[in-house]
C-alpha positions, 0 to 999 in steps of 0.5 A, a space after each residue: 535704144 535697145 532697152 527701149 526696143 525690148 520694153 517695146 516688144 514686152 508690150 506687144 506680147 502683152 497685147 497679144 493675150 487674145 486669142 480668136 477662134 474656138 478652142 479645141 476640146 476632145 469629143 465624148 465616145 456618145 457624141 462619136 456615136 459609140 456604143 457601151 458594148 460590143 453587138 457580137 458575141 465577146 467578153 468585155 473584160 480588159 484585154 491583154 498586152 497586145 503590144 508584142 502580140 506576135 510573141 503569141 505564135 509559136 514560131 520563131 521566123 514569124 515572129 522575127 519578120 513581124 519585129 522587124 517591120 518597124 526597121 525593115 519596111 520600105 512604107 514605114 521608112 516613107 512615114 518616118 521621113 514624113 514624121 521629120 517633115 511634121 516635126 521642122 514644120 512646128 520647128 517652123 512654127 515656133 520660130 515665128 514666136 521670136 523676132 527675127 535678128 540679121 546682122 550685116 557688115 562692110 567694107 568698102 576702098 575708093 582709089 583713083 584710076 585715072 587722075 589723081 590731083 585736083 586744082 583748089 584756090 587757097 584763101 590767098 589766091 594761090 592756085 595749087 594741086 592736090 594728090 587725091 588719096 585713096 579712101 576707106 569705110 567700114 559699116 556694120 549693122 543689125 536689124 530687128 522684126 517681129 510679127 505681134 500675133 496680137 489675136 492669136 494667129 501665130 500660137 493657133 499656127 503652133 497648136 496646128 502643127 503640133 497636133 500635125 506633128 503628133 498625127 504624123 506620130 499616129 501615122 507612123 503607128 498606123 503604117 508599122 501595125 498594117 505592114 505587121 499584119 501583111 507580113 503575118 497573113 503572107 506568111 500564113 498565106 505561103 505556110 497554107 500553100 504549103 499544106 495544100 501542096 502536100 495535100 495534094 501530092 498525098 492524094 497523087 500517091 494515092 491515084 497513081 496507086 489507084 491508076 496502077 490497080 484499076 489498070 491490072 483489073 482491066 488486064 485481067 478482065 474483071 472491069 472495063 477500060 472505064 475504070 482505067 480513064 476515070 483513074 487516069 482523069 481524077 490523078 490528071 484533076 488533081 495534078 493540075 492544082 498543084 501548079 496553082 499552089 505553087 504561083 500562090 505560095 511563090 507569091 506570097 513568099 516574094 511579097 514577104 521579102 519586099 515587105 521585109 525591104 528584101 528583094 522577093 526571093 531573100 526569103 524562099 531558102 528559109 521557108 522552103 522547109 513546109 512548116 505547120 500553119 502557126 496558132 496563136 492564143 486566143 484572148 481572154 478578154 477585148 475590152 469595152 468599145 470605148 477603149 478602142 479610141 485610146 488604143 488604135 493609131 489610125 483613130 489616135 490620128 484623126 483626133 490630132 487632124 481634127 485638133 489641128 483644122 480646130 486651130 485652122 479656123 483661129 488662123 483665118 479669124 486673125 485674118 479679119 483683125 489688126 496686124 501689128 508689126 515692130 522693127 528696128 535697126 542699128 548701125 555704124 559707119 567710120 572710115 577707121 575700124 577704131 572709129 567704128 563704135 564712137 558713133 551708133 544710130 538706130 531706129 525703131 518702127 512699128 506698124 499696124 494694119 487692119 484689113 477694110 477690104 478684100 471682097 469678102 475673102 478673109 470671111 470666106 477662109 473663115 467659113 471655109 476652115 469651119 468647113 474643114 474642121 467639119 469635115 475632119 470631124 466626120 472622118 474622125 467619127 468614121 475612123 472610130 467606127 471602122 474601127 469598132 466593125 474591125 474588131 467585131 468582123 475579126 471575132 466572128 470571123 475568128 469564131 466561125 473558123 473555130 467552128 468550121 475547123 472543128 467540122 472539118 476535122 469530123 469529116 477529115 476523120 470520116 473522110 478518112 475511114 471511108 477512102 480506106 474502106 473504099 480503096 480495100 472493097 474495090 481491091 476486093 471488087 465488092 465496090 466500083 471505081 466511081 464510089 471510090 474516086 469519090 470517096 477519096 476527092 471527099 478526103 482531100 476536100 476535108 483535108 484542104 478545109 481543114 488547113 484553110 479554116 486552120 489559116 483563116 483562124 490565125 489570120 483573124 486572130 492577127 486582124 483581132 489583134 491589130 483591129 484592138 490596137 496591138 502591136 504598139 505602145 499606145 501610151 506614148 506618142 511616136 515622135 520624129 527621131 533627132 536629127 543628128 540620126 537620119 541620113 544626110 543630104 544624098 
């Protein structure tokens, strides 16, 4: 029997060679509609190693928090739970491949609570009573399913949560990359406040000391109380930014310490010393657009769902075709566990349906997975061509702060020389206070577009960096860690 039940699911696993549903197959980059070259300034020559790309900064803190968003961040530890789940649903998946086996067994003791003789006539007519005794039985058992995909349906369910799992994988990739680029812009961000706080407090110095002259020229005659107010109202303008800086600074240190899975202020005693705003090294080369398909996760991903919403419709076409189902059973029962084996029984069942009607349900899950997949089509060609607009945003971007911090540092060195011509002609009383107030609110403007073009040419260099895929292994795919790693039930 049981040699009878194996040969009768060798057979069902040979009938289910059909497969319905399309099979899924990668688009080409013209179909995703991507073009042979960049539409903005940029060399085509392959790119560098960005899988470290913070390494290109020269400062050790950035560098230490940017490595650690992969094991720190809050976000990250929230894909990688859902990585887990993708993982056991193919575990799942996969079981429904194989029959599934119960065993059962039991024991069972009659005895007698009240009464315990029965009246019986012997074939002589002698009339007598008998003890009833107690009584036992033991059972033992196993029962055998099996789902025959007979179209397909179960290994379109595999292909599905497979490309699920790997798209999870691809998720993962995606959340690790955007929590490194937050964590750089914050620290760019607070090293920026940094430098504007003591633009600021440069230029306080320089009004008090002007507040202090234009008050011994009013003393002495030589000009009115106008210049003494002007002075008092330039110091008092310039001293009201400096609590903005400071909000903007404390919030971009605080949020660095929750991106880094810290409370906010883990992190304001090691960046309380102010620092230069980092620069890293530019690239010699970006690549070609199509390449951006095989290195950015989030793109990596939207291909795996579309893999998956393929599978779907595989799925809901089986619907529409006969199931066949096979079980079987085998048991023993005996009042004596000696006895248990000397008889065993079975059975085998096998049982086929085929759907006739339903209202047109089934056909509509299948127009309705085509639907699907049309849709994750379209999110996947979307997600290829933000894609292409984040790199190319990043290099203009990159490139105008280059040309606007070398103007900016024309005008801070003329911005210079004219605050110090000013202050020392009004010393001399060749030039009135409003030239030189406005000559010295030309200086900390240029000092302040310097530092801000400085910071926007970092961080655009960071969202280069990421937009080409940076910051990850793109020749792997992130898998689920084992499970004798993660955490336990809490």
């Amino acid at each position: 029997m049981p040699r009878r039940f194996l040969s009768l699911l060798t057979g069902a696993s040979l009938l289910a060679g059909c497969t319905v549903g399309p099979d899924y197959r990668p688009s080409t980059p013209e179909q995703l509609g991507v073009p042979a070259a960049w539409s903005v300034t940029a060399n085509p020559a392959a790119r560098e190693n960005l899988t470290q790309w913070w390494t290109r900064f020269n400062d050790p803190l950035l560098q230490r928090l940017v490595a650690s968003a992969a094991d720190t961040n809050l976000d990250v530890a929230q894909a990688v739970a859902r990585l887990r789940q993708a993982r056991e649903g193919l575990v799942q998946s996969r079981a429904q491949l194989l029959p599934n086996i119960s065993g059962s067994g039991g024991y069972s003791r009659n005895f007698n609570v009240i009464g315990g003789t029965s009246t019986i006539v012997l074939p002589d007519g002698t009339v007598t009573n008998i003890a009833r005794g107690n009584s036992s039985s033991f059972q033992i058992g196993a029962d055998v399913s099996y789902q025959v995909g007979l179209f397909g349906e179960i290994r379109r369910t595999v292909e599905s949560s497979r490309a699920q799992y790997e798209a999870s994988g691809y998720d993962l990739a995606s959340v690790i990359l955007s929590s490194q680029g937050e964590i750089a812009r914050n620290y760019l961000l607070a090293r920026l406040a940094q430098a504007q706080l003591g633009n600021a407090r440069a230029s306080l110095a320089l009004q008090d000391d002007n507040l202090e002259i234009a008050g011994f020229r009013v003393q002495a005659g030589l000009v009115s109380s106008l210049d003494q107010e002007q002075a008092r109202l330039q110091r008092a303008q310039t001293a009201a930014t400096v609590p903005t800086i400071e909000a903007n600074y404390n919030a971009a240190v605080s949020r660095l310490g929750v991106l880094t899975g810290q409370a906010p202020g883990a992190l304001k005693a090691e960046m309380t010393a102010a620092q230069a705003i980092p620069a890293g090294a530019p690239l010699a080369g970006v690549g070609i657009p199509a390449e951006v398909l095989r290195q950015r996760p989030d793109v990596l991903a939207a291909e795996r769902s579309l893999a998956a919403a393929t599978a779907q419709i595989g799925i809901a076409q089986a619907q529409l075709y006969p199931a066949l189902a096979i079980s079987g059973n085998v048991g023993a029962n005996a009042t004596a566990i000696s006895d248990l084996f000397d008889t065993i029984i079975g059975g085998v069942f096998a049982g086929l349906t085929q759907l006739i009607f339903d209202g047109g349900r089934a056909r509509s899950q299948v127009r309705s997975a085509r639907a699907a997949t049309d849709a994750a089509f379209a999110a996947y060609k979307g997600t290829v061509l933000l894609a292409l607009e984040d790199v190319e945003n990043a290099l203009v971007a990159y490139r105008t702060a280059q040309d606007r911090a070398r103007e900016f540092a024309v005008a801070l060195q003329a911005a210079e020389t004219t605050a110090l011509l000013s202050r020392s002609q009004y010393r001399t009383g060749l030039t009135d206070f409003t030239t030189l107030t406005q000559a010295e609110a030309g200086l900390l403007s240029a000092r302040n577009g310097l530092v801000q073009a400085q910071a926007d040419q970092s961080t655009a260099l960071v969202q280069l960096y990421l937009a080409l895929g940076g910051g990850w292994d793109s020749s792997t795919v992130p898998t689920a860690p084992s499970p004798s790693s993660t955490s336990q039930d809490r």
